[in-house]
C-alpha positions in Angstrom: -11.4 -82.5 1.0 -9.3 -79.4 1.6 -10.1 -76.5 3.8 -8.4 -73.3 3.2 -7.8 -70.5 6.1 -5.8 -67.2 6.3 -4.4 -66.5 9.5 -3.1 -62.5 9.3 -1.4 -61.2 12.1 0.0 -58.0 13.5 2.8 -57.6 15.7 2.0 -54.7 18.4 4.7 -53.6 20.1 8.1 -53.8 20.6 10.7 -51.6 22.4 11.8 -48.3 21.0 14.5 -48.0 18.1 17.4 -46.8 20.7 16.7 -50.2 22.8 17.2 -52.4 20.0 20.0 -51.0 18.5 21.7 -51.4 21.5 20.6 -54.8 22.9 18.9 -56.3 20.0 16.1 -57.4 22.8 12.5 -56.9 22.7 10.3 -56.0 25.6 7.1 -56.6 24.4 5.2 -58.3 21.4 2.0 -59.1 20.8 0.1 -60.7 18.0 -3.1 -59.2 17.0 -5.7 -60.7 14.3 -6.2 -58.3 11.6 -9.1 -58.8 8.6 -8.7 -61.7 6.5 -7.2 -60.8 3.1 -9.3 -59.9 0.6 -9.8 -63.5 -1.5 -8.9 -65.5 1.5 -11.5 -69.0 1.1 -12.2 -71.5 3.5 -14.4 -72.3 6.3 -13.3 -69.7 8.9 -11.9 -71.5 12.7 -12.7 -70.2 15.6 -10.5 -67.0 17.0 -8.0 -67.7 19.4 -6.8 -65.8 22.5 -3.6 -66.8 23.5 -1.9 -65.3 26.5 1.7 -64.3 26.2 3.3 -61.8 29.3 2.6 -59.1 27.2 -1.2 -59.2 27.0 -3.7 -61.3 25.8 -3.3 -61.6 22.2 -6.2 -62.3 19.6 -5.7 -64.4 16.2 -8.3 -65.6 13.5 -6.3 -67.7 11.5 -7.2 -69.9 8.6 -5.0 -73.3 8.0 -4.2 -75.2 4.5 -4.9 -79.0 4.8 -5.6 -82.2 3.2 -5.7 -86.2 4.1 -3.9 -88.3 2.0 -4.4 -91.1 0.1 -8.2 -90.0 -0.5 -9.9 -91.9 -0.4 -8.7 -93.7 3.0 -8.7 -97.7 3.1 -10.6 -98.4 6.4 -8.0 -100.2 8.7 -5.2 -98.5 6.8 -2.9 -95.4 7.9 -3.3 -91.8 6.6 -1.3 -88.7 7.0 -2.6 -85.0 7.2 -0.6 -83.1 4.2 0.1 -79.3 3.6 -0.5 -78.1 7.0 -0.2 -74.3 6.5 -1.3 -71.6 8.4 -0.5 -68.4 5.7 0.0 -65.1 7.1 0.3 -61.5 6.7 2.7 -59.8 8.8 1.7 -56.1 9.5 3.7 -53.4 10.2 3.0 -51.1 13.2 5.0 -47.9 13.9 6.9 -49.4 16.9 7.5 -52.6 14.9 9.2 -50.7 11.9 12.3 -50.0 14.3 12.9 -53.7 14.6 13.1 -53.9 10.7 16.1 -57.1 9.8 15.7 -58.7 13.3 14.5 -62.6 12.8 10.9 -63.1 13.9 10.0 -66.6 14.6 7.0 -68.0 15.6 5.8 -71.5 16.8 2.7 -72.3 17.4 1.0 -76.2 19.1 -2.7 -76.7 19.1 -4.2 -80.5 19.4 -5.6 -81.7 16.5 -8.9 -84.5 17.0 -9.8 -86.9 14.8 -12.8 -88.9 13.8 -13.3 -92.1 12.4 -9.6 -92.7 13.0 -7.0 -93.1 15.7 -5.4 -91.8 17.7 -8.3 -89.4 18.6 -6.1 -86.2 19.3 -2.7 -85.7 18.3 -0.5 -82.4 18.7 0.3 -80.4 16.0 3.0 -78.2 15.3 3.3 -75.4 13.0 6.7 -73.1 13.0 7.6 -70.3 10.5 10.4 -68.0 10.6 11.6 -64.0 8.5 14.0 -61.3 8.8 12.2 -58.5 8.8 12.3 -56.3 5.6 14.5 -53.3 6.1 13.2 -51.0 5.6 9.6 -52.2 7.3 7.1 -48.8 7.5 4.0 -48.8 9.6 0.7 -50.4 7.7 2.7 -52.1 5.1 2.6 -56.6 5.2 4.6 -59.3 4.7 3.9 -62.6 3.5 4.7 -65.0 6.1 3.8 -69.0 6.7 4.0 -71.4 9.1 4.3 -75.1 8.1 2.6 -77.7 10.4 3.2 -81.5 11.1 1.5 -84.1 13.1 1.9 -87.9 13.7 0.2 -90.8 11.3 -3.7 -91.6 11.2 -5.5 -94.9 11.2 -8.5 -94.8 9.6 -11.3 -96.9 11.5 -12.1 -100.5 10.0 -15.7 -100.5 11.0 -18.3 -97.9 11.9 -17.2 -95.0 9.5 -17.6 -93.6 6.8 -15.7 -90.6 6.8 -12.4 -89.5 8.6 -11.9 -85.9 9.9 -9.6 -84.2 11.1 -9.9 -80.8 13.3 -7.9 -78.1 14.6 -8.4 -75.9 17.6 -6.1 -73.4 19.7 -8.0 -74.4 23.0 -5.3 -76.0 24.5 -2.4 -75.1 22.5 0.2 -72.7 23.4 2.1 -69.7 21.0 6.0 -68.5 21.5 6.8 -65.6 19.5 10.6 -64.6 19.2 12.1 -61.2 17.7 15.9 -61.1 17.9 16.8 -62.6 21.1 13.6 -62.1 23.2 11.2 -65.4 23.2 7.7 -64.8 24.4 5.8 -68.3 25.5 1.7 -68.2 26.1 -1.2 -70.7 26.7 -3.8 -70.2 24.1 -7.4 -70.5 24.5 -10.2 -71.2 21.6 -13.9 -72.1 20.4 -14.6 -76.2 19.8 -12.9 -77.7 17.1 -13.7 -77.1 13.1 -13.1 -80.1 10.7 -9.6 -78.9 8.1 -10.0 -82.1 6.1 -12.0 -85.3 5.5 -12.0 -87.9 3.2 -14.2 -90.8 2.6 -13.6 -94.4 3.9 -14.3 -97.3 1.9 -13.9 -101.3 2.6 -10.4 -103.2 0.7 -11.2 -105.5 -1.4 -12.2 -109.4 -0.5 -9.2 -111.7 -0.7 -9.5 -115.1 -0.6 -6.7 -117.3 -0.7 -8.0 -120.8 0.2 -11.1 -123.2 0.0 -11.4 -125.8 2.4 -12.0 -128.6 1.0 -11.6 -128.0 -3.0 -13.4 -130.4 -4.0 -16.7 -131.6 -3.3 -19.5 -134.1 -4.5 -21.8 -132.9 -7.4 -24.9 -132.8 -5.9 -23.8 -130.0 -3.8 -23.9 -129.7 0.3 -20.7 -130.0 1.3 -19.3 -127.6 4.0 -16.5 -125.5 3.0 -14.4 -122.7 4.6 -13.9 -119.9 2.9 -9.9 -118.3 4.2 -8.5 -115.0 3.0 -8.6 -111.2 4.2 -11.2 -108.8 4.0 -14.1 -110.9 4.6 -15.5 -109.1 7.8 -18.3 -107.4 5.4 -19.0 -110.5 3.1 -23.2 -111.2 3.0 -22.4 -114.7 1.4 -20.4 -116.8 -1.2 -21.3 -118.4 -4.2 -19.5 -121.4 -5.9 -19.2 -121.7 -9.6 -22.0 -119.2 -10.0 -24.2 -120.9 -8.1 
């Protein structure tokens, strides 16, 4: 299952046209959620606050991911795939001076699991631009951040499903226009599920009957040795 969110963004301020010209530094920035795009789909996370030295700084951001394989083998690994927050960059008045500086931004938040392990993992998402030149007040700019985190295992008993969720609560933002890097905490709601897939059982292997042979009657003991048995409700030999 994929969950789709939009993060949009708006930088807020940033030191006057003269000051950057002339050191290329930025004295303040501040990321401030805008509306979610038109079209944007997805089951919406909740907003973050993070706080950089600026100011707190509000986001509601939507993230791009799925589990693969789906669906997950229980007792086998799994890894989170196209980890995305998308973005609209938007333009303020004070922002437009820095027009072709670099703005990067990275952004950790723990990621939990269920019916897997480990139960919380960080994950990392990091985009980077230049800003278009010219850049005018209320105009956007694509922008994405691409996120990783470490492998999953799903659970070999007791699940049926493996989740994973994101939430900023915990997590921490830096934001960095020309040379200036900005580093906050970030705050958030609980977590909300980006992905699941179903769990189902491998397949019974046997690879050896102890003894092979038996008398015809019937009632001899046998072993049964292989992998995969843990759910078996019973064995039958020669149909019977």
């Amino acid at each position: 299952m994929r969950a789709t969110r939009t993060w949009k963004a708006r930088v807020a301020s940033v030191t006057g046209a003269a000051a950057l010209a002339a050191s290329g530094l930025v004295g303040a920035v501040g990321l401030v959620a805008d509306a979610t795009p038109a079209g944007a789909s997805g089951t919406p996370i909740s907003a973050a606050v993070c706080h950089l030295p600026t100011g707190d700084t509000n986001i509601q951001s939507t993230v791009s991911a799925a589990i693969s394989p789906t669906p997950v083998t229980a007792g086998q690994a799994f890894n989170v795939t196209g980890l995305v927050i998308n973005t609209q960059l938007v333009s303020t008045a004070t922002l437009a001076a820095a027009a072709g500086l670099t703005l990067s931004v990275t952004f950790t938040g723990p990621i939990t699991a269920s019916g897997a392990t480990p139960a919380s993992q960080t994950a990392t998402f990091t985009g980077s631009i230049t800003l278009p030149s010219p850049f005018p007040a209320g105009s956007s700019y694509p922008f994405s951040l691409s996120g990783s985190t470490g492998v999953y295992r799903a659970n070999l008993t007791g699940s049926s499903t493996a989740t994973v969720s994101l939430t900023a609560a915990g997590g921490s933002l830096t934001a960095v226009v020309g040379q200036q890097a900005l580093t906050g905490a970030c705050d958030g709601g609980p977590p909300t599920v980006i992905a699941s897939a179903p769990i189902v059982q491998p397949s019974a292997q046997v690879s050896a009957v102890v003894p092979n042979a038996g008398a015809m009657p019937g009632g001899t003991t046998i072993k049964v040795v292989g992998s995969n048995l843990e759910g078996a409700r019973g064995v039958t030999v020669g149909g019977n």
